[in-house]
Structure formats: structure tokens, C-alpha cells
C-alpha positions as CSV (number, residue, x, y, z in Angstrom):
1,X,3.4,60.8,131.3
2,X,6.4,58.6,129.6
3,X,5.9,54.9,130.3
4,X,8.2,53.5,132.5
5,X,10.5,50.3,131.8
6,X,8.5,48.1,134.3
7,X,4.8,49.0,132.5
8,X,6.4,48.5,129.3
9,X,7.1,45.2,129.5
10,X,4.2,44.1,131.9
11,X,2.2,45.7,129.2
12,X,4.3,43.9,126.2
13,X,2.6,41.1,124.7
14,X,2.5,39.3,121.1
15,X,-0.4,40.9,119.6
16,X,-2.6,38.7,117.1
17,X,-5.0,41.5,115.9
18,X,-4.5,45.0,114.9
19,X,-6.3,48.2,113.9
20,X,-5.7,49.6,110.3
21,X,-4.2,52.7,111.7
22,X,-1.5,53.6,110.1
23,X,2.1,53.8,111.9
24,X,3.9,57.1,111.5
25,X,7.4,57.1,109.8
26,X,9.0,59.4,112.2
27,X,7.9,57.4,115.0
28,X,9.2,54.6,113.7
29,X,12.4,56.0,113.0
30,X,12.6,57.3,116.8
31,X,12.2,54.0,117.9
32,X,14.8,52.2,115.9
33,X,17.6,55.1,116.3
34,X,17.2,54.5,120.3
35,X,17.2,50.4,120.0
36,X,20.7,51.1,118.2
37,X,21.6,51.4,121.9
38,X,20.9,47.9,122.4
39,X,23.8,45.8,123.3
40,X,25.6,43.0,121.2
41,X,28.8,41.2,122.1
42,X,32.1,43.4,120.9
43,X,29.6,46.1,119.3
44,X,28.8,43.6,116.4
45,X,25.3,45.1,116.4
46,X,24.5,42.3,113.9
47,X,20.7,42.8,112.9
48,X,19.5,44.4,109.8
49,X,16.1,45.0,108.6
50,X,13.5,46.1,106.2
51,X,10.7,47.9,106.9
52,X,7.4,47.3,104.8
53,X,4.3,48.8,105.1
54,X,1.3,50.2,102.1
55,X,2.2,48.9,98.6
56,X,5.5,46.9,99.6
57,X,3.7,44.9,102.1
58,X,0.4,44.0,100.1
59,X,3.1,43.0,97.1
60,X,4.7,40.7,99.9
61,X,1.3,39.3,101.8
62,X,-0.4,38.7,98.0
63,X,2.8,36.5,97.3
64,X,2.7,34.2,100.2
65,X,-1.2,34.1,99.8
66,X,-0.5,33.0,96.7
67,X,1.4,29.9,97.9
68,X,-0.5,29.1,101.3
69,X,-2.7,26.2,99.5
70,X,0.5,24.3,98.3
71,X,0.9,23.9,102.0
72,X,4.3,22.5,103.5
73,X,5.6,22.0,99.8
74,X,5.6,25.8,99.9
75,X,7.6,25.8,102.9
76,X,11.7,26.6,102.8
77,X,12.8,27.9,106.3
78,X,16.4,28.1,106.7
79,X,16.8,27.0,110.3
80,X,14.4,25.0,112.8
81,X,12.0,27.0,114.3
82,X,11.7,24.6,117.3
83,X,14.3,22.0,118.1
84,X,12.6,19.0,117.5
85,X,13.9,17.6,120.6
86,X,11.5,20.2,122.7
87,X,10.7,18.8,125.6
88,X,9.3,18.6,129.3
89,X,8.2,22.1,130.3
90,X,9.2,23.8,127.6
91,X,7.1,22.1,125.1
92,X,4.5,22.3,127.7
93,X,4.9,26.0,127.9
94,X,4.6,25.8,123.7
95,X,1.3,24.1,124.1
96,X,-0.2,25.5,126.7
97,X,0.4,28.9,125.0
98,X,-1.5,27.9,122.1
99,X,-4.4,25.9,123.2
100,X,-5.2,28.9,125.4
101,X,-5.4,31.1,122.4
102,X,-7.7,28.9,120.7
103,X,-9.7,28.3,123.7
104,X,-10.4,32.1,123.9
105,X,-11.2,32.1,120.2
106,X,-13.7,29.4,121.1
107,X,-11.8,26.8,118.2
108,X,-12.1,23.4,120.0
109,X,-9.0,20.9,118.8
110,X,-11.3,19.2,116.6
111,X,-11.9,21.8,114.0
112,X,-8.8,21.4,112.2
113,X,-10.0,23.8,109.5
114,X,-10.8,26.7,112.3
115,X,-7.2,26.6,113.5
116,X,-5.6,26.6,110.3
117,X,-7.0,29.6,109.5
118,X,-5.9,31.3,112.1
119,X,-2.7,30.1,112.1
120,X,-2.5,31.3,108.7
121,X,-3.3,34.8,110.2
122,X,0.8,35.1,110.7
123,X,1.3,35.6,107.2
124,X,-1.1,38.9,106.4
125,X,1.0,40.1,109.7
126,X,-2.1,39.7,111.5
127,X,-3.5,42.5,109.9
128,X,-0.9,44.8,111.2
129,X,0.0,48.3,109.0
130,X,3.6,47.9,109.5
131,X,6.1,44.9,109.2
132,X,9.7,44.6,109.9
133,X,11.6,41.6,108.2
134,X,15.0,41.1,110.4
135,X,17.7,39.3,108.5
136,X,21.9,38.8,109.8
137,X,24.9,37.6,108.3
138,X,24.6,33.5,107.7
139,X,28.3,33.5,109.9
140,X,26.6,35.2,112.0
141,X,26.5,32.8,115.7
142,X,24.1,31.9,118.4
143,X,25.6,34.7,120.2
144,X,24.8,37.1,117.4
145,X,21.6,35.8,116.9
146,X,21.1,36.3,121.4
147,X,22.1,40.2,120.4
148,X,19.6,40.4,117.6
149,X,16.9,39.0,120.5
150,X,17.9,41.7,122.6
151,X,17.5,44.0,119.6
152,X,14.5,43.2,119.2
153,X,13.1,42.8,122.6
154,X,14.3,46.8,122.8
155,X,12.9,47.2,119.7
156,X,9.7,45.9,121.1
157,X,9.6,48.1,124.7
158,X,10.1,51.0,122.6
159,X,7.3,50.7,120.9
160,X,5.1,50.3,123.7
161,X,6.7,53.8,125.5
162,X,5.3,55.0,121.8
163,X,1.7,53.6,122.5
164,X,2.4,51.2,119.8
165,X,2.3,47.1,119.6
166,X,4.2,44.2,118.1
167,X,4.7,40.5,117.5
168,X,7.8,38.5,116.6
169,X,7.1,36.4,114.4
170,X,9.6,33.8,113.2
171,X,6.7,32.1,111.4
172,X,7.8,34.2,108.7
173,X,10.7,32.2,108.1
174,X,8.4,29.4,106.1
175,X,8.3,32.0,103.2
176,X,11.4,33.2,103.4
177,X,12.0,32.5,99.9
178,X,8.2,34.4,98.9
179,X,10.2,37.1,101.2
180,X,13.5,37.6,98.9
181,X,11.4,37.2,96.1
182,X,9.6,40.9,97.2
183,X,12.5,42.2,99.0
184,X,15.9,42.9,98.7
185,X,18.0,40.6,101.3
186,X,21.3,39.8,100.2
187,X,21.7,35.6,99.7
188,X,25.0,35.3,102.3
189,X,22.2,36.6,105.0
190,X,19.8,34.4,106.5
191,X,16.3,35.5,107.0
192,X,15.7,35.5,111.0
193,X,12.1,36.9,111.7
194,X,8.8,39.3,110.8
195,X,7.6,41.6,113.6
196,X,4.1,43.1,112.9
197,X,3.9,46.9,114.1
198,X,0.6,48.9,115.2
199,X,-1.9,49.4,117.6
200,X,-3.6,46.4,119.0
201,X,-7.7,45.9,119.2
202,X,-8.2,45.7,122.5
203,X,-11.4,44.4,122.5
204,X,-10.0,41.4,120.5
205,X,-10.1,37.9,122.7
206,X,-7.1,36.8,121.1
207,X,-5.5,39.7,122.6
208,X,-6.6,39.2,126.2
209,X,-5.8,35.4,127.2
210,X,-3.7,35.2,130.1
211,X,0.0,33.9,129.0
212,X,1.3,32.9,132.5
213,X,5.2,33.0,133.1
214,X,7.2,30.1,134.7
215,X,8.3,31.0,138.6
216,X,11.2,32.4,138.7
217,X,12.4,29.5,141.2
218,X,12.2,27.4,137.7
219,X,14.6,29.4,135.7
220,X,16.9,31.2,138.2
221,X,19.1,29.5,140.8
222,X,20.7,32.5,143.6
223,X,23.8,31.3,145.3
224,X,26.6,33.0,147.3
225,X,23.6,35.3,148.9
């Protein structure tokens, strides 16, 4: 039985552990023909990507391994990942989202060491077989960059329909210059995100900690009803 819309994305999640299995091609190419349906403003369609996975992905993981322990020197993202003026509930949401993925790791705040390591995590793709490096025009606006999102959020229900799993991962954009070192992105496009592909371990903890939502009452206001 197809998975509906609904179970897809109640299902949906950012997956922090995968299985080695490997991610069929063909599937992969199902999935991205149908997200080409996904809607951008005056049919811009402005997202591009490469797809890595075996040989082109260990080159790429062994590369920014290589440069972890130079820590932040290492570091060259091409737009703030956070605006550093975050505040009120959403930076509470940001906390709250990772101190409960460290409490179901059992990592208490104190061991600084512990939760740099699995930060660090993000950059062998968690493990995953399969990543996708998404990359757009530098013209390119906020509203290009909200049609990319919705790419990718189609991207990401598709994949689920396919029994498959995923995690954005914009953390990729620390390395992005380890990234256009190993692949081929053009210098007039700036490097936007990672998503990791494949099957999650279930049994994982880090993939079973609740990630509540805000009530709708917070982010939606009806009128005229």
C-alpha cells in the first residue's frame, strides 16, 4: 500500500543514524524526476545538486576529516546558518531540540568532548550511503532560496513514500570550500545544503526522541472566518 501525504510527513524526521544499505539509483532518480513538480515562484525552479554516494563520497568525507581538528579555522560558510539575533522561542525551539538529542544519547552538558563528537557526526553524513549537496545561483533571493525549501521538503516526502530517510543538513555549509574542492560547483553558485539519504536504524535513540512542534495557535493567526 502507497504511503499517503499525511503518514509521510508525520513519519518525516531528520535522521541522525543510518544503515549501510545501499540506495538504489533508479529510486533515486524516481524521486528527484517527481520533486521537479515542486513549485518555485515564475517556474525559476532554482535548485541544483549533486549526488554522491561510494568512491565520490569517501573522497569528500576523508577531506573534511582531514580538516575537523583545525576546528573553526577550518570553517568558511558562505551565509549565517542562524541569525545571530535568534531569539525568544525560536532559539528556545533550537535548544530544546538539541539538548533533547543529547539527553537521549545520555551526553550530560558537561562532557564537552561527548557532544563534539557527535556533532561532528554531520560531516561523515551520519553514516548515511547517499548524500545530496544542493547549491543555487549567488543572485539567487530569499524567495528562491523558500523554493529550493520546498524542493527539498518534496524531495524529502518522496523519499519516505519510497521507504527511504533523510536529513538536511546545512551544517555542510562549514566545508563548503572541502566541498568544491571534491566536486564540481560552479564559483557564481553558493553552496546551500547536504541531505544524507538511506534507511534509518530504528533502534537508534537518537532517532526516537520526541521533537515536539509549536501549537498551531503560535504560528497561524485565522481571520475573516
Amino acid at each position: 500500500m502507497t504511503m499517503d501525504v499525511s503518514e509521510a510527513v508525520a513519519s518525516r524526521r531528520s535522521i541522525r543514524n543510518f544503515l549501510p544499505d545501499p540506495v538504489d539509483q533508479a529510486v533515486l532518480q524516481r524521486v528527484l524526476e517527481k520533486a521537479q513538480r515542486a513549485p518555485s515562484g515564475g517556474n525559476t525552479q532554482p535548485w541544483n545538486a549533486v549526488v554522491l554516494a561510494g568512491e565520490p563520497l569517501a573522497r569528500l568525507l576523508a577531506a573534511t576529516a582531514a580538516v575537523i581538528p583545525e576546528g573553526s579555522k577550518a570553517h568558511a560558510p558562505e551565509y549565517a546558518i542562524y541569525p545571530p539575533e535568534l531569539d525568544g522561542a525560536y532559539a528556545e525551539r533550537r535548544f530544546g531540540v538539541g539538548e533533547a538529542m543529547y539527553a537521549a544519547l545520555g551526553i550530560p552538558r558537561e562532557d564537552k568532548k561527548g557532544r563534539l563528537s557527535r556533532f561532528m557526526a554531520n560531516f561523515r553524513a551520519f553514516d548515511a550511503p547517499v548524500l545530496m549537496l544542493v547549491h543555487t545561483p549567488r543572485y539567487m533571493g530569499p524567495p528562491q532560496w523558500s523554493d529550493i525549501g520546498m524542493w527539498l521538503q518534496t524531495v524529502m516526502l518522496l523519499l519516505r513514500e519510497e521507504g527511504l530517510d533523510s536529513c538536511a543538513q546545512e551544517a555542510w555549509a562549514l566545508y563548503q570550500k572541502q566541498i568544491r574542492a571534491c566536486v564540481d560547483i560552479p564559483e557564481d553558485h553558493v553552496f546551500f545544503c547536504g541531505l544524507s539519504i538511506g534507511k534509518r536504524d530504528a533502534a537508534d535513540p537518537i532517532n526516537q526522541f520526541p521533537v515536539p512542534r509549536a501549537p498551531l495557535s503560535e504560528a497561524v493567526r485565522f481571520e475573516g472566518f
